[in-house]
C-alpha positions as CSV (number, residue, x, y, z in Angstrom):
1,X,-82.0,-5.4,-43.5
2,X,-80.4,-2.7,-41.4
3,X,-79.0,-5.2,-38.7
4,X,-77.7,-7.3,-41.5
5,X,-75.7,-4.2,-43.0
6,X,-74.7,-3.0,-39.6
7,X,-73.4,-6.3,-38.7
8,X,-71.3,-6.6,-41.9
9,X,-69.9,-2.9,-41.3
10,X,-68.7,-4.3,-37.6
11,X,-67.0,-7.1,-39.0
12,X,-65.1,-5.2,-41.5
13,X,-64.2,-2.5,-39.3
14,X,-63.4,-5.2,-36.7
15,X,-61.4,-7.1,-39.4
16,X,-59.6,-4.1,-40.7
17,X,-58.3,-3.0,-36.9
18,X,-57.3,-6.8,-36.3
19,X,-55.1,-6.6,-39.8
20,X,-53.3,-3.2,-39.0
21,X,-51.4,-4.8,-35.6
22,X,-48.5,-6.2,-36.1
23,X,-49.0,-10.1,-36.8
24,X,-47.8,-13.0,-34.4
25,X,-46.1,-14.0,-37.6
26,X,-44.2,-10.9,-37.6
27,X,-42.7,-11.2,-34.1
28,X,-42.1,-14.8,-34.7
29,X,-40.0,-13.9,-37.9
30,X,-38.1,-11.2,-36.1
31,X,-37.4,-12.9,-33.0
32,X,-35.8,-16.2,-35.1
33,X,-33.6,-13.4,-37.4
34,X,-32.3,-12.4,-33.5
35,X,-31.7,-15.3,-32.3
36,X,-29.7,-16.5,-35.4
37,X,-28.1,-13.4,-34.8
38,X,-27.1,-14.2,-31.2
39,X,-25.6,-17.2,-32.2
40,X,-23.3,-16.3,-34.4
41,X,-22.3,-13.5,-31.7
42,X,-22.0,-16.0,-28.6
43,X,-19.9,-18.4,-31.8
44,X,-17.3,-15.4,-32.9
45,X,-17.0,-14.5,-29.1
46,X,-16.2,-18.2,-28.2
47,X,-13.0,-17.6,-31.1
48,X,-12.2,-14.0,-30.1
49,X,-12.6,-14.6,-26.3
50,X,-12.6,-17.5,-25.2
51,X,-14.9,-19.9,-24.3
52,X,-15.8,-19.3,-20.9
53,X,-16.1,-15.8,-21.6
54,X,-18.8,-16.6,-24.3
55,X,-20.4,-19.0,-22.5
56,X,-20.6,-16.5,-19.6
57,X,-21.9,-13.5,-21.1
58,X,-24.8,-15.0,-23.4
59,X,-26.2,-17.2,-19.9
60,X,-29.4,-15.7,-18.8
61,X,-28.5,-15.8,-14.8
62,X,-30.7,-19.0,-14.1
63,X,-29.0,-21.1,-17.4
64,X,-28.3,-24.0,-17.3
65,X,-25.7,-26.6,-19.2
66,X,-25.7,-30.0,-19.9
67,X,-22.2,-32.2,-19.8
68,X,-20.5,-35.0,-19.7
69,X,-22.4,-37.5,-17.8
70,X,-24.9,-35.6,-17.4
71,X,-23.8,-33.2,-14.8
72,X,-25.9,-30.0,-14.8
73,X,-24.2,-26.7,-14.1
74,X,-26.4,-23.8,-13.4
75,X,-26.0,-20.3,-13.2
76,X,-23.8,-18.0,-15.4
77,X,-20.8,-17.7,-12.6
78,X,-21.2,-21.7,-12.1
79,X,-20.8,-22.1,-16.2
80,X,-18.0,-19.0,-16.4
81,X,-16.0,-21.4,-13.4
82,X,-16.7,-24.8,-15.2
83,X,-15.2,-23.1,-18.7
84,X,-12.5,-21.5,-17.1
85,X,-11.0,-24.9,-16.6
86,X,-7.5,-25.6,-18.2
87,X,-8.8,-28.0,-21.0
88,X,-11.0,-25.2,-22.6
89,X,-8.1,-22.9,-22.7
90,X,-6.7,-24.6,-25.4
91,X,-10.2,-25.5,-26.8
92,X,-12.1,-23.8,-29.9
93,X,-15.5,-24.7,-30.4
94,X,-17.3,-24.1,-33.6
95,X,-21.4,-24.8,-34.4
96,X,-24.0,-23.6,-36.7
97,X,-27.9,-23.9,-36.3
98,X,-29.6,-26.1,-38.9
99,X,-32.9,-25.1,-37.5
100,X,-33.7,-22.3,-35.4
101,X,-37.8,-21.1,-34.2
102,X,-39.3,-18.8,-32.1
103,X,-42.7,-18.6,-30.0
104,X,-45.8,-16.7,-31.5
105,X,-45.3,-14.1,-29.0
106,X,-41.0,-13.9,-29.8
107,X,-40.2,-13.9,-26.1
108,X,-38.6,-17.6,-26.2
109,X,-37.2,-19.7,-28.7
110,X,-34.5,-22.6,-29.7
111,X,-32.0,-23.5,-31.9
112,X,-30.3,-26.9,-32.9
113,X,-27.5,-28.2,-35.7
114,X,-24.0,-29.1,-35.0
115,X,-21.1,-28.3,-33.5
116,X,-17.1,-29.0,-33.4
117,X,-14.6,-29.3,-30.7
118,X,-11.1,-29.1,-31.4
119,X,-8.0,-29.5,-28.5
120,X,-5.0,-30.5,-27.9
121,X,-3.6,-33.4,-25.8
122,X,-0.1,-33.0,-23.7
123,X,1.6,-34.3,-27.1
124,X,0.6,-31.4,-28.9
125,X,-2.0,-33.5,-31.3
126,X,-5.6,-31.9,-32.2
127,X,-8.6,-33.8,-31.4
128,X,-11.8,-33.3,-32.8
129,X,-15.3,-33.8,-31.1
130,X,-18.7,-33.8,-33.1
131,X,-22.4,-33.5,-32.1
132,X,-25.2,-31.8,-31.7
133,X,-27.0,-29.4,-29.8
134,X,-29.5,-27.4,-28.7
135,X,-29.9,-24.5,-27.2
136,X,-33.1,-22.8,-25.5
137,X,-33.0,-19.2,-25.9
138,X,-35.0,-16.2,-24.0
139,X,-35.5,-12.8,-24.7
140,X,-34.1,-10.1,-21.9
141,X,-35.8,-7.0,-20.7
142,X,-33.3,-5.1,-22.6
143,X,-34.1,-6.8,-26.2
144,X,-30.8,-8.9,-25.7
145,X,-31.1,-12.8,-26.5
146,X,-29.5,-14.8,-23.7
147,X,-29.9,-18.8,-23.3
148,X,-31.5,-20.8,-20.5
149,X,-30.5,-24.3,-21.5
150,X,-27.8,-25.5,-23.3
């Protein structure tokens, strides 16, 4: 009888020391409200200054982008360079997540939805590109959200 009450009085205590850490649902939750966060700061900062400036800061230093026929470009100088070119000077780019998660732990996590690109050709005429896209995110030492693959 004494074992059986002493067992149940471990459990509890065990149970009530388990409930008072901060839950894996807890970090999840706050690291998706951050990484929403971060994008729309790398979005605003893509229409304030510029896009390779945007695309430059929020790269983690081993990111890497997918393009146009598949070309990879890695590294945040490499991705700074390919943005800096003449086309995306003239470029805006606008996206929202439609769906954005995080790992238990909130030291990783992705986004996806859609985005826009609007230019304009030598004859002054906007185009317009649609799509999608997704975005791999990783938390810095500093707290900071910066993407891996994009």
């Amino acid at each position: 009888m004494h074992i059986r009450k002493f067992s149940i009085a471990v459990i509890t205590i065990s149970l009530s020391a388990v409930s008072c850490q901060p839950g894996v649902t807890d970090q999840k939750e706050k690291a998706k409200q951050e990484i929403k966060m971060a994008e729309k700061e790398f979005e605003k900062m893509a229409a304030e200054k510029g896009i390779a400036e945007a695309f430059w800061f929020f790269a983690d230093s081993i990111a890497v982008i997918k393009r146009e026929n598949d070309t990879l470009i890695t590294g945040k100088e490499n991705i700074k360079k390919y943005y800096s070119a003449e086309y995306f000077k003239s470029a805006s780019v606008k996206w929202s997540p439609d769906y954005t998660d995080a790992a238990d732990k909130g030291d990783m996590g992705y986004t996806y939805g859609k985005y826009v690109w609007q230019s304009k050709d030598s004859t002054g005429n906007t185009n317009e590109a649609r799509g999608v896209f997704h975005t791999v995110w990783r938390k810095q030492a500093d707290g900071s959200w910066k993407y891996v693959w994009d």
